[in-house]
RODO-2510 file (C-alpha; in nm, 4 decimals, decimal comma):
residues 159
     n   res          X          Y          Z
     1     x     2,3311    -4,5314     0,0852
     2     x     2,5052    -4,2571     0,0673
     3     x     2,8612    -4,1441    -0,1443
     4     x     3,0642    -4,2110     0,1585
     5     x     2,9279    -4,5451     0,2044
     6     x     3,0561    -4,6824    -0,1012
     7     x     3,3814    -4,8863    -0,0106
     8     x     3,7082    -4,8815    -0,2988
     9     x     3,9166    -5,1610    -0,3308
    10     x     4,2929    -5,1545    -0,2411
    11     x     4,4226    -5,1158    -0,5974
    12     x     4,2126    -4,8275    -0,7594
    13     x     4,3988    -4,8444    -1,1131
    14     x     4,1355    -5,0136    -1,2976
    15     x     3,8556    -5,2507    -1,1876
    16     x     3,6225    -5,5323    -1,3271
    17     x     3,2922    -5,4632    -1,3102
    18     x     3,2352    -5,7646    -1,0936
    19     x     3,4714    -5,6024    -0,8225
    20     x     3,3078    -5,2516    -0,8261
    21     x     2,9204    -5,4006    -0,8089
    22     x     3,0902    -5,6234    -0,5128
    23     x     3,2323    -5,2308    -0,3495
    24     x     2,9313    -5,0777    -0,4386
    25     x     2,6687    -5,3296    -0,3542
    26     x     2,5144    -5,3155    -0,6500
    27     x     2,4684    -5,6190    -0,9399
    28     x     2,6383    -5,6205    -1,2585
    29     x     2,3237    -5,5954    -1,4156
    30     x     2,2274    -5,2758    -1,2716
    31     x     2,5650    -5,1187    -1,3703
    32     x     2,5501    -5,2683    -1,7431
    33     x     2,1683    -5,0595    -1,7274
    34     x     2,3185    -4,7569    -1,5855
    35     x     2,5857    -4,7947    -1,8676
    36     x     2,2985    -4,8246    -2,1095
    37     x     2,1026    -4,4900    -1,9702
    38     x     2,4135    -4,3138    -1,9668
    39     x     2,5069    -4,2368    -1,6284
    40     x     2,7935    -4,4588    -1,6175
    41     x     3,0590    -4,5331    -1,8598
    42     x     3,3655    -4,7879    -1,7898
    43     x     3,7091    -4,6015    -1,8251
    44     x     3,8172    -4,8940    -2,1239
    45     x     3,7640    -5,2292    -2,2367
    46     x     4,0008    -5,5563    -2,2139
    47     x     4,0264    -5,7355    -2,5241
    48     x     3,7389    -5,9844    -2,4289
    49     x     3,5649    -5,7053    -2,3628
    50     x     3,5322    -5,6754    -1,9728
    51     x     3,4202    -5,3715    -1,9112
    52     x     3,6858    -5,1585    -1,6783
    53     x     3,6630    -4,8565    -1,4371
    54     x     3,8921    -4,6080    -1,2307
    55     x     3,7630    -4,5200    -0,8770
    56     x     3,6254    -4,2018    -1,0511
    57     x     3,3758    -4,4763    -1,1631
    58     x     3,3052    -4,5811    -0,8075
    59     x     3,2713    -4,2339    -0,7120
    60     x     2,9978    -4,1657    -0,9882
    61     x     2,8290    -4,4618    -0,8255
    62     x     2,8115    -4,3450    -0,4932
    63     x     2,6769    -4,0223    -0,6232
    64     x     2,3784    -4,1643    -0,8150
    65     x     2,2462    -4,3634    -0,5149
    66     x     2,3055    -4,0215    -0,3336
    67     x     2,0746    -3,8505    -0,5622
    68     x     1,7899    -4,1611    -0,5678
    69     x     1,8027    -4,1875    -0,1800
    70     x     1,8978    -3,8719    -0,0728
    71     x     1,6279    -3,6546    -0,3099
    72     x     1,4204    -3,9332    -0,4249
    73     x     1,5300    -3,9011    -0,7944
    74     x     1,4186    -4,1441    -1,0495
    75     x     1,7329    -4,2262    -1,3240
    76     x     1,5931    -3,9749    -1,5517
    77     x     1,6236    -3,6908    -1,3260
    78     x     1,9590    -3,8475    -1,2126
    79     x     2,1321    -3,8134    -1,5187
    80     x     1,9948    -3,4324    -1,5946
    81     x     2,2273    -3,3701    -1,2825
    82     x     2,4793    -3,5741    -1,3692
    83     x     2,4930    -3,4436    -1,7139
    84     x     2,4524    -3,0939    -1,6149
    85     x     2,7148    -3,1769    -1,3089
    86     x     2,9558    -3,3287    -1,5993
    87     x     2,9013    -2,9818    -1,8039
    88     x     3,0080    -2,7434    -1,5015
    89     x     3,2973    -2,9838    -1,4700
    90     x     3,3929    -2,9137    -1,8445
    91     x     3,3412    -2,5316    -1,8522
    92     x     3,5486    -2,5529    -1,4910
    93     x     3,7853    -2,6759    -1,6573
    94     x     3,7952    -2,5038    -1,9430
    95     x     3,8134    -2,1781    -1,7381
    96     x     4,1296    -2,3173    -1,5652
    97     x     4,3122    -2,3394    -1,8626
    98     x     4,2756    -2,0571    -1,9905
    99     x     4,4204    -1,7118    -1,8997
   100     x     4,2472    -1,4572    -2,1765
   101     x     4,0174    -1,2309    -1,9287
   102     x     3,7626    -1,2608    -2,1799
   103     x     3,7429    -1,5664    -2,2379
   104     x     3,7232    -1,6643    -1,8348
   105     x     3,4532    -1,4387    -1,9130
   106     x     3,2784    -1,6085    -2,1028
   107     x     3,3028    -1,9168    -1,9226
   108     x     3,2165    -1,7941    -1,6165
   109     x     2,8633    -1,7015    -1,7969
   110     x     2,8130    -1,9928    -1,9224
   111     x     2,8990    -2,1708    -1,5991
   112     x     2,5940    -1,9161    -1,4336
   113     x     2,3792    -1,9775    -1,7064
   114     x     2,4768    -2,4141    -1,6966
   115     x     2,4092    -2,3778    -1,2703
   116     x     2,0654    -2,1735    -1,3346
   117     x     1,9248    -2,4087    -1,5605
   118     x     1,9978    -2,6920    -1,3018
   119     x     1,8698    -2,5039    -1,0490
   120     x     1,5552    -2,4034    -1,2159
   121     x     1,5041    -2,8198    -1,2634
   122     x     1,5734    -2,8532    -0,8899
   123     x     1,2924    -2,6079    -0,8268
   124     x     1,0925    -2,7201    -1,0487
   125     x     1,1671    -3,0928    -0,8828
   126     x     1,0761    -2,9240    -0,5256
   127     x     0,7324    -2,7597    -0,6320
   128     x     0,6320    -3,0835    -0,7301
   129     x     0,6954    -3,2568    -0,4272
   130     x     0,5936    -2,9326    -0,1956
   131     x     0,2855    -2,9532    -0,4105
   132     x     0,2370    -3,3494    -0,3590
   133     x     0,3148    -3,3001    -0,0010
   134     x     0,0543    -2,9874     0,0393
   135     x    -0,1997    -3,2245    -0,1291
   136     x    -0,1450    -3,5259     0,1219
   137     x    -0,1707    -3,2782     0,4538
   138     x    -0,5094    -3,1679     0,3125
   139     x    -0,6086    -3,5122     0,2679
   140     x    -0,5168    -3,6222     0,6540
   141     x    -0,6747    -3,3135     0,7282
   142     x    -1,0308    -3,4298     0,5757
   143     x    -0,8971    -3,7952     0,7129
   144     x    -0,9276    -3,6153     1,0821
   145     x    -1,2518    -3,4875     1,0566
   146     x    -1,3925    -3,7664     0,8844
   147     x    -1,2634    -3,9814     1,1752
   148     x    -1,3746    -3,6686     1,4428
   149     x    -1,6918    -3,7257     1,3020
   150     x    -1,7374    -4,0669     1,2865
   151     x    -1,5836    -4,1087     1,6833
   152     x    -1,8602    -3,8298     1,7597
   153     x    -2,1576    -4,0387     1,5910
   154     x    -2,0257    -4,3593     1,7402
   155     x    -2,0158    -4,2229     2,0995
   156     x    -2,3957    -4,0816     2,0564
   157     x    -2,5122    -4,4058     1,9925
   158     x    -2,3532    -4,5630     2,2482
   159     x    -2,4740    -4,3184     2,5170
***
């Protein structure tokens, strides 16, 4: 499932969290453990407690299943880029505000330095799986041979 998959609900001003596992297709359950990791928080609280969320919520959401089916990313690794994501959002917006050259200045390096870091993860993410992947083509590649080999004695002995 992908971001864009993820259907919001007429009125987007605040839902239950019933009505965005219903959007999402998630459980409740799975968004009360997401809330518990950290990768989702509801937007505020009714007095008995229900837990409430904009359609930034739903967004947030669509994004996490993005990065589980799209990249394969267990909820660890999901919430390094969604915490890293959340941090470029900050020091975006931090740089908007702000009009002092040298302080855009210094946001702007910190924004580099906040992007390299996730990127470095992301590599280091990718060499992993290139390296997984490398080690299961050697494997069919013995597989192959093996097989070769056993088709070649099999057609001896039946000559």
């Amino acid at each position: 499932m992908s971001a864009e998959d993820v259907t919001t609900p007429a009125d987007t001003s605040t839902l239950r969290i019933g009505e965005v596992a219903k959007s999402t297709g998630l459980t409740t359950r799975t968004l009360r453990y997401w809330e518990q990791l950290g990768l989702l928080s509801p937007n505020s609280h009714r007095e008995s407690g229900e837990r409430l969320y904009t359609a930034a919520a739903i967004e947030r959401v669509g994004r996490i299943r993005e990065l589980q089916d799209l990249l394969g990313f267990s909820l660890a690794e999901v919430k390094v880029v969604l915490d890293a994501e959340d941090e470029l959002e900050r020091i975006r917006s931090d740089y908007r505000s702000h009009t002092d050259p040298s302080k855009r200045r210094e946001l702007l390096v910190e924004l580099i330095a906040t992007n390299d870091k996730l990127l470095g993860r992301l590599d280091d993410t990718l060499g992993r799986i290139q390296t997984f992947r490398d080690e299961r083509a050697v494997k069919g590649k013995r597989m192959r041979k093996a097989l070769r080999e056993l088709d070649a004695e099999h057609s001896a002995t039946t000559r």
